[in-house]
MOPAC internal coordinates of N, CA, C and O (Angstrom, degrees):
PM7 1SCF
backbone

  N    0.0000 0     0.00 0     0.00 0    0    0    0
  C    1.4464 1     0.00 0     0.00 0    1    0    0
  C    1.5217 1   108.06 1     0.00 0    2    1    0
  O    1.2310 1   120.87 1   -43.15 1    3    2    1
  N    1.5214 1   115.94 1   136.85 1    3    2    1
  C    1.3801 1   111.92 1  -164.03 1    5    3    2
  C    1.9035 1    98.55 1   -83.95 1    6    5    3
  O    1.2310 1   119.51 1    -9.45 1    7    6    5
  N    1.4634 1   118.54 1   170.55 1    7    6    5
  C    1.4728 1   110.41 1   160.46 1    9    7    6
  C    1.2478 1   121.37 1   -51.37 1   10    9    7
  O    1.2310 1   118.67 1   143.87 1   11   10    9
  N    1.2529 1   120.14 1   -36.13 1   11   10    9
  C    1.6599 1   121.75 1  -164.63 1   13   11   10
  C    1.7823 1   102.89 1   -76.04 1   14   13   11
  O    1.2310 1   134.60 1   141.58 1   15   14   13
  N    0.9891 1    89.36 1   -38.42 1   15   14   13
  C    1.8281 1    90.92 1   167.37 1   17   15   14
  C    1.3640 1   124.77 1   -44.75 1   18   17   15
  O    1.2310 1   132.20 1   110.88 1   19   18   17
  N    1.8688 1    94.05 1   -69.12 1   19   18   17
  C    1.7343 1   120.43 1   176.04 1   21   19   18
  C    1.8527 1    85.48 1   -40.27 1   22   21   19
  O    1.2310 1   122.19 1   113.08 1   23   22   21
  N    0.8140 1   113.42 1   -66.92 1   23   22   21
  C    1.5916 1   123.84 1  -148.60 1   25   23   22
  C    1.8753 1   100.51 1   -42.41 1   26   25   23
  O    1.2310 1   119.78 1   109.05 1   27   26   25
  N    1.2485 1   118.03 1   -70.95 1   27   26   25
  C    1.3502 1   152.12 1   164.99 1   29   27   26
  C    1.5501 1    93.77 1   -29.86 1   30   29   27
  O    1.2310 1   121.37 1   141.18 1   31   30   29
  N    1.5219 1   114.98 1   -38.82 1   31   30   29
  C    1.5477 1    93.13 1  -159.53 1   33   31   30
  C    1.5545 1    93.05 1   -94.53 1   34   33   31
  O    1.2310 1   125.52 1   158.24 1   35   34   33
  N    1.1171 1   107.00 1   -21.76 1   35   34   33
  C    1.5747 1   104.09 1  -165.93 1   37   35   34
  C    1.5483 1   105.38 1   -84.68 1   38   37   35
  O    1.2310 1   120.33 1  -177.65 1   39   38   37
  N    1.1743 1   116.97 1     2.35 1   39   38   37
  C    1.3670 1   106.31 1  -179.73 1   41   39   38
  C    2.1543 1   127.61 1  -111.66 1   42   41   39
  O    1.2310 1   139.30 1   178.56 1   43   42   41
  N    1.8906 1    80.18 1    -1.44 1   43   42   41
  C    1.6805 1   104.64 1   174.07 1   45   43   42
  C    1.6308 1    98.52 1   -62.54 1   46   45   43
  O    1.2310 1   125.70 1   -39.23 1   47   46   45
  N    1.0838 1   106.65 1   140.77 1   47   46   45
  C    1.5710 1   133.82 1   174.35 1   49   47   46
  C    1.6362 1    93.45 1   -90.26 1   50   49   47
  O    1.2310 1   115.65 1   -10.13 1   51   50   49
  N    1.4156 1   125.86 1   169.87 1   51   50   49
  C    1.5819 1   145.16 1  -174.84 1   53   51   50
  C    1.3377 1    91.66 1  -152.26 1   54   53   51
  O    1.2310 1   123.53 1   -49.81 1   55   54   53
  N    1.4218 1   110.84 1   130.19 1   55   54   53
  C    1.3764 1   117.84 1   176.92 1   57   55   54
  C    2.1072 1    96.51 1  -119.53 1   58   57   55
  O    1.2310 1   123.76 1   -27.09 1   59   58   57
  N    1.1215 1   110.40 1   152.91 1   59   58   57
  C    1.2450 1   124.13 1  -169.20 1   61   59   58
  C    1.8041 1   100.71 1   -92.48 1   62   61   59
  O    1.2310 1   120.97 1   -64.45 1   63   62   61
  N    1.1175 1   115.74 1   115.55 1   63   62   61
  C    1.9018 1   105.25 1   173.28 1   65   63   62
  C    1.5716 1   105.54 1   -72.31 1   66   65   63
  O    1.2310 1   113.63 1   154.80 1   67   66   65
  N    1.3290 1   129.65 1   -25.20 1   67   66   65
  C    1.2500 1   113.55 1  -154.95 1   69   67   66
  C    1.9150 1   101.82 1   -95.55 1   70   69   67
  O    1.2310 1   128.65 1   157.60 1   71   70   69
  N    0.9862 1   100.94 1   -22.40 1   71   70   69
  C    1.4225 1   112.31 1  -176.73 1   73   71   70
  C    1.9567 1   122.94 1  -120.87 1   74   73   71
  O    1.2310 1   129.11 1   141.40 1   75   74   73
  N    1.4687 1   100.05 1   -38.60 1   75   74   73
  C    1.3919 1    87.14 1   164.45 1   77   75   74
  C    1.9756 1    96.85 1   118.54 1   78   77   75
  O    1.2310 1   123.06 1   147.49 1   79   78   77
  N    1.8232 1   111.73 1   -32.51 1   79   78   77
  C    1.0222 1   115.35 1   178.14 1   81   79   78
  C    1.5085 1   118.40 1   -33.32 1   82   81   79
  O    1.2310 1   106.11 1   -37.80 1   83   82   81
  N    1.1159 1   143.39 1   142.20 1   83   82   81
  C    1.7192 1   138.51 1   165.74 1   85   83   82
  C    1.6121 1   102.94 1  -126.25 1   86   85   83
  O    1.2310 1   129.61 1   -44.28 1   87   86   85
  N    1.3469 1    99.08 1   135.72 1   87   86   85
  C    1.3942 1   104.62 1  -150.83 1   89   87   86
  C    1.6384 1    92.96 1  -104.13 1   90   89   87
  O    1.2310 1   114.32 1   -44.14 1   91   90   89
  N    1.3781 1   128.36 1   135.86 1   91   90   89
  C    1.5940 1   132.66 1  -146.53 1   93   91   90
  C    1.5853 1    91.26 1  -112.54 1   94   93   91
  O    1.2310 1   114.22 1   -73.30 1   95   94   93
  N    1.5761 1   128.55 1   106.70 1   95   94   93
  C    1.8413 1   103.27 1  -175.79 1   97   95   94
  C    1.8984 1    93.58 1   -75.06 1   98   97   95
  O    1.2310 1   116.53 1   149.87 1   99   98   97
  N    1.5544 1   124.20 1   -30.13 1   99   98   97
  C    1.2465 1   105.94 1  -177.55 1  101   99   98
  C    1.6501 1   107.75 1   -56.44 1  102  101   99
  O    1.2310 1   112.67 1   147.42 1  103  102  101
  N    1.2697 1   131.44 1   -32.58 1  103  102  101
  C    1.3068 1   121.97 1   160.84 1  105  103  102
  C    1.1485 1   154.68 1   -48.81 1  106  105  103
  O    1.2310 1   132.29 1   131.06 1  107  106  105
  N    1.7325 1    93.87 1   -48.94 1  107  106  105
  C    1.5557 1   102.27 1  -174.47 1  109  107  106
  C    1.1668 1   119.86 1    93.29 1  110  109  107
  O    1.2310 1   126.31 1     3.67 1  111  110  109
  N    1.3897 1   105.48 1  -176.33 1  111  110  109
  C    1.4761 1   109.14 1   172.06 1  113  111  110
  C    1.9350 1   102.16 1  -146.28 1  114  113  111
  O    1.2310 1   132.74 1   -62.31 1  115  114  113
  N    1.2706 1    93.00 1   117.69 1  115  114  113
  C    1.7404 1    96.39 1  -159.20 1  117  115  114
  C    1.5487 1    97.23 1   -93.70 1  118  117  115
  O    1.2310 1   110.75 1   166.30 1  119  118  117
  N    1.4387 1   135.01 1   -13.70 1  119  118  117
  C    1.3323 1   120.19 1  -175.62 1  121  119  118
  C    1.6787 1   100.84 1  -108.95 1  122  121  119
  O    1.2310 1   124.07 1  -152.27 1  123  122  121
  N    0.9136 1   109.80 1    27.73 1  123  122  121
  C    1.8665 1   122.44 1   158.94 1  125  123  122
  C    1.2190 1   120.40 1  -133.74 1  126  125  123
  O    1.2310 1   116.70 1  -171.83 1  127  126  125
  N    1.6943 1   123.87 1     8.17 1  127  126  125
  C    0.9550 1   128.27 1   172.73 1  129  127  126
  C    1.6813 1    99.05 1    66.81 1  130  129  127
  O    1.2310 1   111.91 1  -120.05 1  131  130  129
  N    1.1738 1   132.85 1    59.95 1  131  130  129
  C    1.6047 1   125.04 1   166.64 1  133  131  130
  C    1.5698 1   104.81 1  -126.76 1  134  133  131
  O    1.2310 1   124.09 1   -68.38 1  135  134  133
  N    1.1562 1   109.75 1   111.62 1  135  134  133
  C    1.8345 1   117.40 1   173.61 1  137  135  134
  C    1.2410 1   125.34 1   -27.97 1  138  137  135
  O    1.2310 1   112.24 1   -33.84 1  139  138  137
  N    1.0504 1   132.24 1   146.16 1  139  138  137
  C    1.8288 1   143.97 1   157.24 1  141  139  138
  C    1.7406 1    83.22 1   -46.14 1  142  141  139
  O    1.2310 1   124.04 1   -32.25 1  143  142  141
  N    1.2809 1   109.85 1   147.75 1  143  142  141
  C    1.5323 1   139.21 1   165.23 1  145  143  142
  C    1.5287 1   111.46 1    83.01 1  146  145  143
  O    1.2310 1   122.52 1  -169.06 1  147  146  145
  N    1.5376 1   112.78 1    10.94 1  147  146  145
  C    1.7568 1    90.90 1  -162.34 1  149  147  146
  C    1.7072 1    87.85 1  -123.13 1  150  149  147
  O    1.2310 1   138.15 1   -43.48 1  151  150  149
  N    2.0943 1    82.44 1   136.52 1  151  150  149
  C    1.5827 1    98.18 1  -169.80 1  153  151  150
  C    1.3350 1   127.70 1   -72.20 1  154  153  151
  O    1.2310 1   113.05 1     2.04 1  155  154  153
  N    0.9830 1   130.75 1  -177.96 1  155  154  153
  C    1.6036 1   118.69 1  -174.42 1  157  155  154
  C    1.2941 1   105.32 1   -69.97 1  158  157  155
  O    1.2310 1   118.96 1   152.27 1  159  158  157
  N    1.5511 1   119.60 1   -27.73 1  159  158  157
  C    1.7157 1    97.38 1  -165.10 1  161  159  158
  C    1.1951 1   107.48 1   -89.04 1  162  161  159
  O    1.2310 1   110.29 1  -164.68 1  163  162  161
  N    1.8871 1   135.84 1    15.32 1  163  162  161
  C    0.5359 1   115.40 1  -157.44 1  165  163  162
  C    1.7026 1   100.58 1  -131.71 1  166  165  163
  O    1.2310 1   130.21 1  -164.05 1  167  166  165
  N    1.3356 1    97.91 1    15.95 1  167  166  165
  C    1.5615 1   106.58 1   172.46 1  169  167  166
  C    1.4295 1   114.36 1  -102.74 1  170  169  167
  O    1.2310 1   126.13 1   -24.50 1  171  170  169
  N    1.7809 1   105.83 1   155.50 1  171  170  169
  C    1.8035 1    97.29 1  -149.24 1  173  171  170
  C    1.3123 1   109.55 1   -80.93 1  174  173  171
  O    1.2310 1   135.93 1    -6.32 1  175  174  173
  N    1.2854 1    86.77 1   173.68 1  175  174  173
  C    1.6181 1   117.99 1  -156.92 1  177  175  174
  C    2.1234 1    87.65 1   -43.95 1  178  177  175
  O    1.2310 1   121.24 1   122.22 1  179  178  177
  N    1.7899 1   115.23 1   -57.78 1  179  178  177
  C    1.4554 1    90.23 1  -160.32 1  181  179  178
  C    1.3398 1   105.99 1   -91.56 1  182  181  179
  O    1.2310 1   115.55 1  -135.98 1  183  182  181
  N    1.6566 1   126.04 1    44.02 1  183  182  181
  C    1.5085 1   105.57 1   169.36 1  185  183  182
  C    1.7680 1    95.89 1   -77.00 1  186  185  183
  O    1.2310 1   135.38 1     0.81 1  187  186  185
  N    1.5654 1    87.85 1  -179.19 1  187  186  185
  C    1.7085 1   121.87 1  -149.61 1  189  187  186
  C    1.3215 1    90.75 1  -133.57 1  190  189  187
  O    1.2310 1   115.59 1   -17.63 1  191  190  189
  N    1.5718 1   125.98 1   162.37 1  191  190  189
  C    1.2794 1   135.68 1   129.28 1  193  191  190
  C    1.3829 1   111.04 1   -51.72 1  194  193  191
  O    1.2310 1   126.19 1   -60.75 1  195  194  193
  N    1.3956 1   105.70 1   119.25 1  195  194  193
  C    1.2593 1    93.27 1   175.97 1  197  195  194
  C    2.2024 1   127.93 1   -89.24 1  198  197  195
  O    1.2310 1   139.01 1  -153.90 1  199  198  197
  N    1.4745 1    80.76 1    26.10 1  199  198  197
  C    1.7596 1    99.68 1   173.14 1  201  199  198
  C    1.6784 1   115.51 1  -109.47 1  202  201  199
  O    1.2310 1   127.92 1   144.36 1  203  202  201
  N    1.1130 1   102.35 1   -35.64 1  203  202  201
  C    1.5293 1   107.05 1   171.26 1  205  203  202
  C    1.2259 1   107.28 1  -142.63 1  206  205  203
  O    1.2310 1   102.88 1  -136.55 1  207  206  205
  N    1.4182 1   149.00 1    43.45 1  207  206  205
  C    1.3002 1   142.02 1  -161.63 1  209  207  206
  C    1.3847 1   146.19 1    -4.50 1  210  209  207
  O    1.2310 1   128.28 1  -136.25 1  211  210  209
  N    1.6785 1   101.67 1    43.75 1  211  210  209
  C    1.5619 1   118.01 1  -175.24 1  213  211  210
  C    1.4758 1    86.60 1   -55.34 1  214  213  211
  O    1.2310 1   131.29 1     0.92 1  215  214  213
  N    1.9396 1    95.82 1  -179.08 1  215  214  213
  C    1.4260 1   104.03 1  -174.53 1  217  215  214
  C    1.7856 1    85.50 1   -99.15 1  218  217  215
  O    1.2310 1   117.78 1    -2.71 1  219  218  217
  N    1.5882 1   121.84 1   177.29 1  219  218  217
  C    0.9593 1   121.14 1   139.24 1  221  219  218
  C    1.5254 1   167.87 1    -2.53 1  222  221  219
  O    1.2310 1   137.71 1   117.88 1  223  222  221
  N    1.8933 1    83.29 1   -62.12 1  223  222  221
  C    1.5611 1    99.25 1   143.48 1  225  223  222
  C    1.3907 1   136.08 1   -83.38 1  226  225  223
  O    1.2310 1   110.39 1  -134.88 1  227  226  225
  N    0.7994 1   135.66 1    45.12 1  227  226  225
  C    1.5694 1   178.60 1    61.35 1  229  227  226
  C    1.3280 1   127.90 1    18.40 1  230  229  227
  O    1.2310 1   125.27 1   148.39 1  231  230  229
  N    0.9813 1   107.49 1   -31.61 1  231  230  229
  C    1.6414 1   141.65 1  -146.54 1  233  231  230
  C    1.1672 1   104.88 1  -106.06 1  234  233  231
  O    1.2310 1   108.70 1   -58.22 1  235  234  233
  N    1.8566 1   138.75 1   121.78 1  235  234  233
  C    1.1990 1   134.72 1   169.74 1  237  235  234
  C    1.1695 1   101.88 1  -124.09 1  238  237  235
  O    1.2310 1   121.69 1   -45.66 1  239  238  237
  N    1.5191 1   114.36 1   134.34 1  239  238  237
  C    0.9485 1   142.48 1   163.20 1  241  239  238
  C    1.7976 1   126.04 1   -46.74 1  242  241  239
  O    1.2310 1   118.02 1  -108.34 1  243  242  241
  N    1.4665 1   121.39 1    71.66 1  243  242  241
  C    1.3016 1   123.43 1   172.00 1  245  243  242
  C    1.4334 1   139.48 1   -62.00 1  246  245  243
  O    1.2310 1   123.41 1   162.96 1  247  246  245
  N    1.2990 1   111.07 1   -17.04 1  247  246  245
  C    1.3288 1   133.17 1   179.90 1  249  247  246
  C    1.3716 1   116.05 1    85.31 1  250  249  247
  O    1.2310 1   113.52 1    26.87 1  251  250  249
  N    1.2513 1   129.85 1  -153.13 1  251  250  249
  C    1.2629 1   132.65 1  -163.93 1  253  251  250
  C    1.1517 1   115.93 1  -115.73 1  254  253  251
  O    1.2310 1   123.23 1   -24.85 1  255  254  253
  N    1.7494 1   111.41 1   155.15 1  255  254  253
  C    1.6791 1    97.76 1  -174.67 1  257  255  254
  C    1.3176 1   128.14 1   -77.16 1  258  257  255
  O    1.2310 1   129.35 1   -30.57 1  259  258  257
  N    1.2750 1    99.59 1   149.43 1  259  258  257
  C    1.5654 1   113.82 1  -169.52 1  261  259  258
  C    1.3976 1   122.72 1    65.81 1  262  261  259
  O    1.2310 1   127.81 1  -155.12 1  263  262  261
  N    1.1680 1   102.58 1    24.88 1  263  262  261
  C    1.8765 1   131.02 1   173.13 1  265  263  262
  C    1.6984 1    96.25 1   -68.61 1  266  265  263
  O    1.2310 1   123.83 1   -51.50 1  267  266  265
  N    1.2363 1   110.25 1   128.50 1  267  266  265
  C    1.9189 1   114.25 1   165.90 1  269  267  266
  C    1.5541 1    87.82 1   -47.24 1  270  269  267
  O    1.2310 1   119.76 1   -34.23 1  271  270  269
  N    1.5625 1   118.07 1   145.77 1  271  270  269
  C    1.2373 1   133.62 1   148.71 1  273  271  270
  C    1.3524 1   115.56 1   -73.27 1  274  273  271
  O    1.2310 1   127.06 1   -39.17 1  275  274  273
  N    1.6790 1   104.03 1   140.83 1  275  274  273
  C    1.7443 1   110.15 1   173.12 1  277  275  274
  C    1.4695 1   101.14 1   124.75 1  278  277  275
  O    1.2310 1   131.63 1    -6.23 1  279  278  277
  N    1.4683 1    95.16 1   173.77 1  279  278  277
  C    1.8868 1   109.52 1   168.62 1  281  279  278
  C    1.2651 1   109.12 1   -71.67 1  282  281  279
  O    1.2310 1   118.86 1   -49.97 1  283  282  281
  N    1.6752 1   119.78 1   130.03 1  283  282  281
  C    1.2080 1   123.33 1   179.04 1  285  283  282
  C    1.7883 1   134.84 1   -47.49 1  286  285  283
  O    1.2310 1   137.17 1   163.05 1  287  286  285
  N    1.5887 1    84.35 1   -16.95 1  287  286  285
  C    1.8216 1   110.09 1  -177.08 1  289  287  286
  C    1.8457 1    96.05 1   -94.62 1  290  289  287
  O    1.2310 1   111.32 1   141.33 1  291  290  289
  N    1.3640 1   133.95 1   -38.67 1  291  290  289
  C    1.3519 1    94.14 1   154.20 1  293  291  290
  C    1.4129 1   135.44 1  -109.55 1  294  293  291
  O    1.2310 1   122.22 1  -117.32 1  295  294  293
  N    1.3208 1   113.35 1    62.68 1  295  294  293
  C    1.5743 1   124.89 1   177.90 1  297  295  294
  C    1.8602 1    98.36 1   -86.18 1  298  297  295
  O    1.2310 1   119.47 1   171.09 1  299  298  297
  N    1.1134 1   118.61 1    -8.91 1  299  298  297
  C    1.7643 1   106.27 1  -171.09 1  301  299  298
  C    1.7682 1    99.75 1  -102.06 1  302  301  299
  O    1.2310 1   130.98 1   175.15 1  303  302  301
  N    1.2348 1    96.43 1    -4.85 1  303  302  301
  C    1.8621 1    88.64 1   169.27 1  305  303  302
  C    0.8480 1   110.97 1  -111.55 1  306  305  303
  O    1.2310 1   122.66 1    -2.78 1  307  306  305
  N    1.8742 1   112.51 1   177.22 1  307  306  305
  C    1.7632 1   130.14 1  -156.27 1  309  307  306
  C    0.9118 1   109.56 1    67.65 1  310  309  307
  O    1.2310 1   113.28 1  -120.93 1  311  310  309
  N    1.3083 1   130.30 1    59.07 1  311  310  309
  C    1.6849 1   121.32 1   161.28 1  313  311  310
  C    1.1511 1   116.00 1    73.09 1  314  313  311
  O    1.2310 1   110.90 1   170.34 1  315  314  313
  N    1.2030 1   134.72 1    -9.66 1  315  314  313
  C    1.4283 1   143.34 1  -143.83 1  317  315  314
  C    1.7615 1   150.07 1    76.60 1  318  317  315
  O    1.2310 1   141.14 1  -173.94 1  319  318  317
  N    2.0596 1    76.58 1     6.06 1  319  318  317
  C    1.4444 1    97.77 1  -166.60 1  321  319  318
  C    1.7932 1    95.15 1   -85.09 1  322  321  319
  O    1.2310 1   112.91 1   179.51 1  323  322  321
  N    1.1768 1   130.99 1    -0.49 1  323  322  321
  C    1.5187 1   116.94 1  -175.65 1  325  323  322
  C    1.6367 1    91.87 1   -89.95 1  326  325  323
  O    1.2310 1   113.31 1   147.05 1  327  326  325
  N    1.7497 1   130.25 1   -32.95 1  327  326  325
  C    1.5244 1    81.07 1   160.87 1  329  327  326
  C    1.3192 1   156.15 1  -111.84 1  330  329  327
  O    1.2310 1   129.39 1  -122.32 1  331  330  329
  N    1.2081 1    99.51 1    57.68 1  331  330  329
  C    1.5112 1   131.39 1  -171.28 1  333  331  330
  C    1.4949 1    99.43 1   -46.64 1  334  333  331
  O    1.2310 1   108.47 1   -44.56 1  335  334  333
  N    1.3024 1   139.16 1   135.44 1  335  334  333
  C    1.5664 1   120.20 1   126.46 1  337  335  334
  C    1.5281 1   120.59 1   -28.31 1  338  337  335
  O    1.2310 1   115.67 1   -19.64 1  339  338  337
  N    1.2712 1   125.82 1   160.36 1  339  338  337
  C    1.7297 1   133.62 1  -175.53 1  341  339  338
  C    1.8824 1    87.79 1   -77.77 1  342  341  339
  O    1.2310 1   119.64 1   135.03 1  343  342  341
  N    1.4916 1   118.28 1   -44.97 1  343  342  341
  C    1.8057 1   120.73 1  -174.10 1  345  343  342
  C    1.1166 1    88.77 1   -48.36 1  346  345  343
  O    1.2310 1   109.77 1   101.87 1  347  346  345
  N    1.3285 1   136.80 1   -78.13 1  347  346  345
  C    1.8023 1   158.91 1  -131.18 1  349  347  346
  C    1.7494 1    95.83 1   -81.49 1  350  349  347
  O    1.2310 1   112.86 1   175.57 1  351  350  349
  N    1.0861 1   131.08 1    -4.43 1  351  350  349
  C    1.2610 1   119.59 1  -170.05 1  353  351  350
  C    1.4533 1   114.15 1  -118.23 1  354  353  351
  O    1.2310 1   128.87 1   140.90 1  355  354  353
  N    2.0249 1   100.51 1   -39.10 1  355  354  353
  C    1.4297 1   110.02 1   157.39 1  357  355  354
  C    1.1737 1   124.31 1   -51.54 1  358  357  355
  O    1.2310 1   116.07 1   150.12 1  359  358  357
  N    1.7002 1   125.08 1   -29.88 1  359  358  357
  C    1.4833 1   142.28 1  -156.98 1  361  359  358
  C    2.0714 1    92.56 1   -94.64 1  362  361  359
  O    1.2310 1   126.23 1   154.39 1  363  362  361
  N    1.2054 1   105.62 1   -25.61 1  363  362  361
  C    1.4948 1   120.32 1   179.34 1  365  363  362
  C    1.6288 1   102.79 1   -71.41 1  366  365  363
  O    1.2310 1   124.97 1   118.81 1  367  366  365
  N    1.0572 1   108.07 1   -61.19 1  367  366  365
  C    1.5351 1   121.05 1  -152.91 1  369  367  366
  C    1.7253 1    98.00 1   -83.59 1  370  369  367
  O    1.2310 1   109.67 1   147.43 1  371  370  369
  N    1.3107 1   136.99 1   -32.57 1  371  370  369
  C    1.3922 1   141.83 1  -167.45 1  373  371  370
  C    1.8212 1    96.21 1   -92.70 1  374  373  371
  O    1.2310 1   118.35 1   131.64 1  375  374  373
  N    1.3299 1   120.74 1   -48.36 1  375  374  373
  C    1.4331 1   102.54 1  -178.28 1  377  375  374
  C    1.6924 1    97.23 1   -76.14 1  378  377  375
  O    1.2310 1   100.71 1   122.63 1  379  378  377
  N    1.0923 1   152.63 1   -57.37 1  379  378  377
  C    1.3328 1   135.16 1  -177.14 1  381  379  378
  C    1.7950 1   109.31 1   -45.16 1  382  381  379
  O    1.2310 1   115.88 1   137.84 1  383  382  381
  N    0.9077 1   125.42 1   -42.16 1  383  382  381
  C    1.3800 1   124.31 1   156.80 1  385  383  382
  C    1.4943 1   116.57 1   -52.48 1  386  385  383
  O    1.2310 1   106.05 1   130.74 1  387  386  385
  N    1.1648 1   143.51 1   -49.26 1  387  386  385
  C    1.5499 1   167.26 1   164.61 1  389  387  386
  C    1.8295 1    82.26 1   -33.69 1  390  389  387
  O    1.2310 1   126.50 1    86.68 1  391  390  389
  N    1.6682 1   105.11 1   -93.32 1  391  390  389
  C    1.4146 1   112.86 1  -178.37 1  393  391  390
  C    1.6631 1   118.30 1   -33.95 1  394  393  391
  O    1.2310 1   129.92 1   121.78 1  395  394  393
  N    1.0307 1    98.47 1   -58.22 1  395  394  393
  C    1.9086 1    89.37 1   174.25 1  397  395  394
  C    1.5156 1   108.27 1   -60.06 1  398  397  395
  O    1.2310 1   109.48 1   125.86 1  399  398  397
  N    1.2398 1   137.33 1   -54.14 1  399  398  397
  C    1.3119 1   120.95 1   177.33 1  401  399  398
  C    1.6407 1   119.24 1   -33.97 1  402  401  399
  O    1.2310 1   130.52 1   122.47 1  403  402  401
  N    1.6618 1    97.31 1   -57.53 1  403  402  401
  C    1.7936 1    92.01 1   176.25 1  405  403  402
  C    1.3618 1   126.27 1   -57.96 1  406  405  403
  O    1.2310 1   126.17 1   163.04 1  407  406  405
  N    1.4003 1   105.75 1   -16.96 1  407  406  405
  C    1.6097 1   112.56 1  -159.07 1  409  407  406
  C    2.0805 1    92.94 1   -99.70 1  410  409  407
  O    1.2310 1   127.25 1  -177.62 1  411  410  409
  N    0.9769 1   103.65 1     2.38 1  411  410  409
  C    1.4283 1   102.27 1   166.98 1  413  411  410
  C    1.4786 1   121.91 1  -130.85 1  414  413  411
  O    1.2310 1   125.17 1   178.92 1  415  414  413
  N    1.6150 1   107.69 1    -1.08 1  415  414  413
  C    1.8329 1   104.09 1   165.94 1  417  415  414
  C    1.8668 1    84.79 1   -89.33 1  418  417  415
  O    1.2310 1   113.37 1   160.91 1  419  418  417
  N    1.5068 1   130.13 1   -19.09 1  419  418  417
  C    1.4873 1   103.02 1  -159.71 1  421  419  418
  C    1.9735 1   110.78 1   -83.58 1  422  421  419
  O    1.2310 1   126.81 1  -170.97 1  423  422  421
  N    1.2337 1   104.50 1     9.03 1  423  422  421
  C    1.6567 1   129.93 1   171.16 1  425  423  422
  C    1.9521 1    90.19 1   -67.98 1  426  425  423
  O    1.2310 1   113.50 1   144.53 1  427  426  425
  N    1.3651 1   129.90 1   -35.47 1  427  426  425
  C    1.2151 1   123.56 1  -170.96 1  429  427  426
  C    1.5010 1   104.48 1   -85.31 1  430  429  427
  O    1.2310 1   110.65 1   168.30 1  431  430  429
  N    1.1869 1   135.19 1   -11.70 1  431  430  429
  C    1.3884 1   126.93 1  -175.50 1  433  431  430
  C    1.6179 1   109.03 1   -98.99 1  434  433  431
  O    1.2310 1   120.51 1  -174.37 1  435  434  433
  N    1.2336 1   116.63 1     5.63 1  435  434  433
  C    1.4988 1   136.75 1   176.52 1  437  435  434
  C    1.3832 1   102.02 1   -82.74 1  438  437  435
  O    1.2310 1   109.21 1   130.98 1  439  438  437
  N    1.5833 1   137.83 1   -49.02 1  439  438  437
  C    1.3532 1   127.33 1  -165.63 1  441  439  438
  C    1.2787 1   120.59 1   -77.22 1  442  441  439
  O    1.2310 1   120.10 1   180.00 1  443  442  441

């Protein structure tokens, strides 16, 4: 496995379906004794959620932070806005909102 791989893998988040927990590998898991840096696939066979103690498979794979949201197969459509970061898209979608607000109080400096 190359570094850029290791790298990529170690930096996917695990989100819990039954509870919602998302499991941080820069975090860890400090009340099972599991280190800062270690990826989900690589914690043992009987860890738990440690919020409701699903098993593992349980566990969906969200990706990493500040990863574009979505299936990796449609990140090349919408203009280019699907591969936005979720930050970069809110910052997209609130100033175009921002701009229409001004562009419809400036209808009041007309009367």
């Amino acid at each position: 496995m190359s570094s850029e791989t290791k790298t990529n893998t170690s930096l996917k988040r695990y989100e819990c379906k039954s509870c919602g927990y998302v499991y941080e590998p820069k975090e860890g898991d400090s009340r099972r004794d599991i280190p800062v840096g270690t990826p989900f696939e690589e914690l043992p066979e009987d860890w738990t959620c440690p919020v409701c103690r699903a098993e593992t498979k349980q566990f969906m794979d969200i990706g990493s932070v500040g990863a574009p949201s979505g299936f990796q197969e449609n990140l090349g459509y919408g203009i280019g806005v699907n591969s936005l970061t979720p930050g970069k898209k809110n910052l997209l979608i609130f100033s175009v909102l921002g701009l229409l607000a001004l562009f419809l109080l400036s209808f009041y400096s007309l009367g």
